[in-house]
MARGUDO-528413 format. One record per atom (N, C-alpha, C): y, x, z; residue in one letter. Coordinates in steps of 0.2 Angstrom, whole numbers, plus 5000, padded with zeros to 4 digits. Example, Ala and Ser with C-alpha at 12.3 -4.5 7.8 and 13.67 -1.06 7.14 Angstrom:
2
497250665039A
497850625039A
498450665039A
498950645035S
499550685036S
500050645039S
END
This chain:
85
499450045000X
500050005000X
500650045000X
500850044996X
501850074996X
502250054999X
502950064999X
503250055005X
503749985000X
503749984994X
504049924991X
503449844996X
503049864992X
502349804995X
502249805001X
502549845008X
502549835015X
503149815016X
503849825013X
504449775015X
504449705013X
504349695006X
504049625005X
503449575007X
503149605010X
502549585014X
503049565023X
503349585026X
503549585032X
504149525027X
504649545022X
504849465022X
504649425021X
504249415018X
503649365016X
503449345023X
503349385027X
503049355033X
503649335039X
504149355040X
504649315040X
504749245039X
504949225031X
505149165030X
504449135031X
503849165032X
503249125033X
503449095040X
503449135044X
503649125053X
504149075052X
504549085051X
505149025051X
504948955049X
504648975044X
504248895041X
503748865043X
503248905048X
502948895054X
503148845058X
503548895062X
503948855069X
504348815066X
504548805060X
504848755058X
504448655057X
503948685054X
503348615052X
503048605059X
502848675063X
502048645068X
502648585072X
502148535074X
502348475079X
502648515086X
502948495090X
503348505094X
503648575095X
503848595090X
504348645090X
504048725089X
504448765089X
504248845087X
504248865093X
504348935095X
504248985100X
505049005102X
505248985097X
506149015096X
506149075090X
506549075087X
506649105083X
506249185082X
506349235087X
506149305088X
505349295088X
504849255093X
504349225091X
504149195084X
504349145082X
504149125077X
504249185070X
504649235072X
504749285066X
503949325068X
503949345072X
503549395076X
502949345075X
502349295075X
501949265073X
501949255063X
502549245062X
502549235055X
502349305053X
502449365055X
502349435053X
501549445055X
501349425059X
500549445062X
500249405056X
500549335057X
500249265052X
500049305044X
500549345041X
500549355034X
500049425033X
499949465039X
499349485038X
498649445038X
498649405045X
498149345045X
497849335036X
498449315034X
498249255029X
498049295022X
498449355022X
497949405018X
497249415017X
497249445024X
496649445027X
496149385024X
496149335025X
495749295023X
495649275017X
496249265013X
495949245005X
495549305003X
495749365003X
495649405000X
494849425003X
494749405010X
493949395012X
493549345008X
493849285007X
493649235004X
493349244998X
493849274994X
493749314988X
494349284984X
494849244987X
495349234982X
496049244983X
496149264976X
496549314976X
497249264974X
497749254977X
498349214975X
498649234970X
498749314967X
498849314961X
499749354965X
500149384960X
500949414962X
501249364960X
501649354966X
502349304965X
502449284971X
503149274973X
503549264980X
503049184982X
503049134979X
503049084981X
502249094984X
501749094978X
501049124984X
500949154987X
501249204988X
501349264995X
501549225000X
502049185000X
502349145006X
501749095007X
501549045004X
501249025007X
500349045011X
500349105006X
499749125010X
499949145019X
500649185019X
500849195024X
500849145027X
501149075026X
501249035028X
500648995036X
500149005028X
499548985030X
499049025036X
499249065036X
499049125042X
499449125047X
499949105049X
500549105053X
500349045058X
500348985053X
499948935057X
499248945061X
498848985057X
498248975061X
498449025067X
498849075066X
498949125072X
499449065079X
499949015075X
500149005081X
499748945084X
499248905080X
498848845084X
498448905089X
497848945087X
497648985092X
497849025096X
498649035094X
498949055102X
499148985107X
499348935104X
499348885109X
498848835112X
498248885109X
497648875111X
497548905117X
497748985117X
497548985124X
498148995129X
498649015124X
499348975132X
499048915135X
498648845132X
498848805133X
498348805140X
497648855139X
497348855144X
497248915151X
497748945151X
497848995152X
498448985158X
END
C-alpha cells in the first residue's frame, strides 16, 4: 500500500464514521468517536469483502460504502459490549 492509497483510505473512513454515527438509531459516539470507529470500520469492511472474495472495484463512492459498511458492524459490536459491560 502507498502512501496515496493509505490517505484515502483513512478519508474514506472518516466520512464512513460520520455516516455511521450519523444513520445508527439513537445517535453516534460524538464526533471524535464516530471518526475513530469509522477509521477502524473502513479497515473492518475491507477486510471482509476482500475475504469474501469481492472486490468493490476503484472509485470513491464503493470505498465509502464498504467503509461504511464496516463502521457499522464495528460500532453495533462495540455497543454490544458497552452495553454489557
Amino acid at each position: 500500500m502507498n502512501l496515496e492509497l493509505f490517505g484515502i483510505w483513512v478519508l474514506v473512513g472518516l466520512i464512513a464514521g460520520w455516516l455511521a454515527g450519523f444513520m445508527m438509531k439513537g445517535g453516534g459516539y460524538g464526533l471524535l468517536w464516530d471518526l475513530s470507529l469509522g477509521l477502524g470500520g473502513s479497515l473492518i469492511g475491507g477486510w471482509i469483502f476482500q475475504t469474501l472474495g469481492i472486490s468493490p472495484g476503484a472509485g470513491w463512492f464503493t470505498m465509502v460504502i464498504v467503509a461504511f459498511v464496516g463502521a457499522v458492524i464495528l460500532i453495533v459490536a462495540q455497543r454490544k459490549v458497552y452495553a454489557h459491560a
